[in-house]
N, C-alpha and C positions, 0 to 999 in steps of 0.2 A: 794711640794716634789714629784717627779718624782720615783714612786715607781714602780720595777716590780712585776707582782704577775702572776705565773706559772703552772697550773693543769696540770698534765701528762694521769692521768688516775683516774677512781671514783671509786667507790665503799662506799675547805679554807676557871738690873733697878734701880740697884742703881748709884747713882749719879756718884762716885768714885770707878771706877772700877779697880781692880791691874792687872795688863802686867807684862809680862816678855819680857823683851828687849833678843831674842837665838843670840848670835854671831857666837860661836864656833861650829864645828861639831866636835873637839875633848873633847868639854864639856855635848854634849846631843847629842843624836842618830839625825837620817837623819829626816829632818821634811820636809815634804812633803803637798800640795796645788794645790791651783787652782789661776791662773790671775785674778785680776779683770776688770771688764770693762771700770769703771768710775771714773775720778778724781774728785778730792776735788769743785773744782767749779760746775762739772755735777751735783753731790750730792747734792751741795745747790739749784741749779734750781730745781732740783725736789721736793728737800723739801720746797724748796718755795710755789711751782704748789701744793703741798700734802694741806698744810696750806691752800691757800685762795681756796681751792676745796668745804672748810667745809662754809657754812653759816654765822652756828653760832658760828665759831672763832670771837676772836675779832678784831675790824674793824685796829688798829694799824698792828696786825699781813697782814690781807686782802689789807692794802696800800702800806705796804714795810714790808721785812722781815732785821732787822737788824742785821750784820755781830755779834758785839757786843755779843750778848743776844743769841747766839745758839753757840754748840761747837760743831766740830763734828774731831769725832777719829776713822781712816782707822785703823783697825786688824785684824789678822786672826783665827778665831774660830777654836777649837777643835772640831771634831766629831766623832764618830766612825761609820765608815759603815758597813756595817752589813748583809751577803748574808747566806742565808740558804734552806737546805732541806729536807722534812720531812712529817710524816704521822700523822691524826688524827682521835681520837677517840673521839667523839661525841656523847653527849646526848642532844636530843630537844623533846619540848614538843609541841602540836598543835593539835587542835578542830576544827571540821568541824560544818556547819552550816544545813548540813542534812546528815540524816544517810545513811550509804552505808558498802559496804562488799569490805574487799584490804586483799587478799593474804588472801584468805578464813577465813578472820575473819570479826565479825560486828561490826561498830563504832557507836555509838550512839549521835545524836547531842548534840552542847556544852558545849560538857566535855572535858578536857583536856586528850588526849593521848599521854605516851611516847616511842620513841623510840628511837636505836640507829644509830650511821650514820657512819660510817666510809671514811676516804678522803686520798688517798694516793699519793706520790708522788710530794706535796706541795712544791712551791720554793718562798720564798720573798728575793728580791735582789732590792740593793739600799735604805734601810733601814740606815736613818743619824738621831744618836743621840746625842746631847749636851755635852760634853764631860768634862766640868766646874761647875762652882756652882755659878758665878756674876753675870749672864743673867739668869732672870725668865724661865726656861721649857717651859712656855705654851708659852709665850711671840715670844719666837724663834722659835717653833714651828710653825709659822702662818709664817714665812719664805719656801719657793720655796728651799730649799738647795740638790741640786745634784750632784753627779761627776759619772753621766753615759755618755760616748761620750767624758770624758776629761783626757788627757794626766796627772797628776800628773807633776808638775814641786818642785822642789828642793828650800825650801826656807832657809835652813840650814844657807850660809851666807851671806843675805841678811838684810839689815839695816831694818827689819818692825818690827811693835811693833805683837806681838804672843802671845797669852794667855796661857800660862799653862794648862796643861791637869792635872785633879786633879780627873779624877772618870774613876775608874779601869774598866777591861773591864766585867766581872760580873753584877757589878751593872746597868754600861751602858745596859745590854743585859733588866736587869730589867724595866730601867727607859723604854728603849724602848719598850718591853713588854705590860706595860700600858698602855704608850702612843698612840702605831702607832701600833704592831701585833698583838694585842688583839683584837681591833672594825677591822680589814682587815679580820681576821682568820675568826672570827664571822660572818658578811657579808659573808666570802663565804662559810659559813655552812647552812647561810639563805636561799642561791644562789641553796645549793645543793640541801637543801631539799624541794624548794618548784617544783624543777625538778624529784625529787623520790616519793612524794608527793602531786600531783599535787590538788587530794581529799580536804585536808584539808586547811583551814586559819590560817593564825596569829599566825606561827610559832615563836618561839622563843629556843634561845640556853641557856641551863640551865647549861652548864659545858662544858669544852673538854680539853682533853690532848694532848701534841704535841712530839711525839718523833722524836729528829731533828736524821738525818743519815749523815748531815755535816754541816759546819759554817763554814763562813769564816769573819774574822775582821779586819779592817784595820784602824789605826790614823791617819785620815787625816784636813788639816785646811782650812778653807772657808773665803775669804773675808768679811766681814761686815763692814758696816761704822758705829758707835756711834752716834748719836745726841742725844747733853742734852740740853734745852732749857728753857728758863724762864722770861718771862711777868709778870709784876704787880701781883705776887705770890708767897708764902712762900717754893711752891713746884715746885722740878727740873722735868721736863717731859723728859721720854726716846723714841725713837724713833731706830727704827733699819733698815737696808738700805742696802739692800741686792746687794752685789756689782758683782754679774753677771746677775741678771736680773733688777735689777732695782725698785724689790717692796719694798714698805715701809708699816712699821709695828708699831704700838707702841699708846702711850699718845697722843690725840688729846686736847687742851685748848682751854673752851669756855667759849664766854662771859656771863658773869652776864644776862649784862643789855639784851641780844637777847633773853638768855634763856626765861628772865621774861616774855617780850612783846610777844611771842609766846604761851609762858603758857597761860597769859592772855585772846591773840585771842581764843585758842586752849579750854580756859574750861570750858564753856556755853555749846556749844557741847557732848564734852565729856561726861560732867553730864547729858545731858539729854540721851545719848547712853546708859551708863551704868544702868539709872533708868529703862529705858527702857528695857536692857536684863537683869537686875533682876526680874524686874515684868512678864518677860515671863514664868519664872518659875513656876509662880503662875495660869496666865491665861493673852492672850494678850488683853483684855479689861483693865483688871487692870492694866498691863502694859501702856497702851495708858495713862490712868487716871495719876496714879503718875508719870508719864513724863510731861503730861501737867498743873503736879501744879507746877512746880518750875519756875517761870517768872524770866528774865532776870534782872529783879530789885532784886530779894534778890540774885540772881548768882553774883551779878558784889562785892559786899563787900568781900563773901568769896573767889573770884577770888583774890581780892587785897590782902588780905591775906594767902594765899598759893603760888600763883604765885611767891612772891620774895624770898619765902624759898625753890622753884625749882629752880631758877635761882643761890643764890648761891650754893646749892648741887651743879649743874652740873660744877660751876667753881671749887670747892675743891677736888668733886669725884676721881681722874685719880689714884693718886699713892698708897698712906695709903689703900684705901679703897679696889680697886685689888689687893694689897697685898696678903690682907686677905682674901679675894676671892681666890686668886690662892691659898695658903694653905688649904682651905675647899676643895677647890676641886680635887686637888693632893688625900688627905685623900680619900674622896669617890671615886676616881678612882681603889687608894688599892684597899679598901675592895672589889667594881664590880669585882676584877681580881683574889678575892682568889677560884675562882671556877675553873678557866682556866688555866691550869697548862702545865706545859713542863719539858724536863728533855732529857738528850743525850743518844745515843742508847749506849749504854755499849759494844755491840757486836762489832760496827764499828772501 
């Protein structure tokens, strides 16, 4: 994602997805896009090239990728774009590693000191957020999606399949919030104060308020291709295929049997790394010692027994289990953002 970001002055997956087929432009307002680059055959070349890139895919998929067994569905995404401008008010905290005297006062080494910062004049432009609820957030987020440099073309009525826009522009402003202006804003608080600051280390931003002095929003739709997929598994792999630049994103499927033989080679080694940087803790003699009792004769049983319970994790992993991952992590996203707040200038 091709984001702008502007200082002026100091002082910043499921299987079965629903579509709406828009015909009418006397049944729904003007819907508005971007071309895409690539056809349906381009798509499957790359997602061919994407597949045997990986290793340890399995060797079926790495021989041929069959027509059959992948689906794939040209549509165009909802997003809201999103340009603003605006001032912030800043609290950071930060500890020097020796003491010194800034603005006739004394700091004491590694303690934490706080101050404030203020940043005006703030602009982020080309801020695209998910505008639906059928495609995972983080998922589509790992997508390139811009329309800086691009004309807006008219998809009103054009025979594509279109997704519904189903998240108002409020919560979009939120979702994005979390997502995408909250670690930008932050970073350039980091940016600021380690230039105001120079003194101290290991700053960090403990809070900030952003009063915007304008927004602008626009609903606009982005090409993407769908690919659903499925090999010798219970579970449909999603894959997402970004149809102006070309990256792919999504469920990668991997063999059983690669995984195991890798684990395999892989954990004689490993055990002895890790006895190894446990025992450092203690002292690297002792370290040395309990690395060199474990002989590769009593590693090779519990190798055969762990090994094929990594192998199949790594074939069942993809979808159930990210799931639940991207819910845990959505949550803790919240909560990191109930510090950093915003709110529109009332005056403007």
């Amino acid at each position: 994602m091709k984001i702008s970001v502007n200082l002026l002055s100091k002082t910043r997956h499921c299987s079965l997805i629903n579509f709406s087929r828009l015909f009418s432009s006397k049944q729904y307002e003007k819907i508005q896009g971007i071309r895409d680059n690539f056809s349906e055959y381009e798509v499957r070349l790359h997602f061919d090239k994407w597949l045997k890139s990986l290793w340890l895919a399995p060797n079926q998929w790495v021989n041929s990728t069959r027509d059959g067994s992948i689906r794939v569905t040209r549509c165009f995404i909802p997003f809201w774009n999103i340009n603003f401008q605006g001032d912030i008010q800043c609290t950071l905290s930060t500890k020097a590693n020796f003491p010194f005297r800034h603005d006739e006062n004394y700091y004491s080494q590694k303690e934490w000191h706080t101050f404030p910062l203020q940043m005006n004049n703030i602009s982020l432009n080309n801020i695209n957020i998910y505008a639906a609820n059928n495609l995972d957030k983080y998922h589509i987020q790992k997508l390139d999606v811009s329309f800086d440099d691009v004309e807006p073309i008219d998809l009103t009525d054009q025979d594509y399949i279109i997704e519904k826009c189903t998240i108002d522009q409020d919560t979009a402003f939120k979702n994005a919030w979390i997502l995408i202006m909250k670690p930008l804003l932050e970073n350039m608080c980091l940016e600021e104060a380690k230039k105001i600051y120079p003194k101290f280390e290991e700053p960090r931003i403990d809070s900030f308020h952003l009063i915007m002095n304008s927004k602008q929003e626009r609903l606009l739709y982005y090409p993407i291709y769908i690919i659903n997929y499925k090999y010798d598994s219970q579970l449909i792999y999603t894959c997402l295929f970004d149809g102006v630049t070309g990256h792919i994103t999504g469920d990668r499927q991997f063999s059983a049997i690669k995984v195991t033989l890798a684990s395999l080679v892989a954990f004689y080694p490993m055990i002895k790394i890790g006895l190894f940087s446990f025992g450092t803790l203690v002292d690297f003699l002792f370290a040395f010692e309990i690395a060199s009792e474990l002989s590769f004769s009593v590693a090779l049983p519990m190798a055969f027994i762990i090994a094929p319970l990594v192998g199949f994790y790594a074939r069942s992993y993809p979808k159930s289990y990210k799931k639940q991952i991207s819910s845990e992590q959505w949550t803790q996203d919240q909560f990191k953002a109930l510090k950093f707040t915003y709110a529109f200038d009332q005056q403007q």
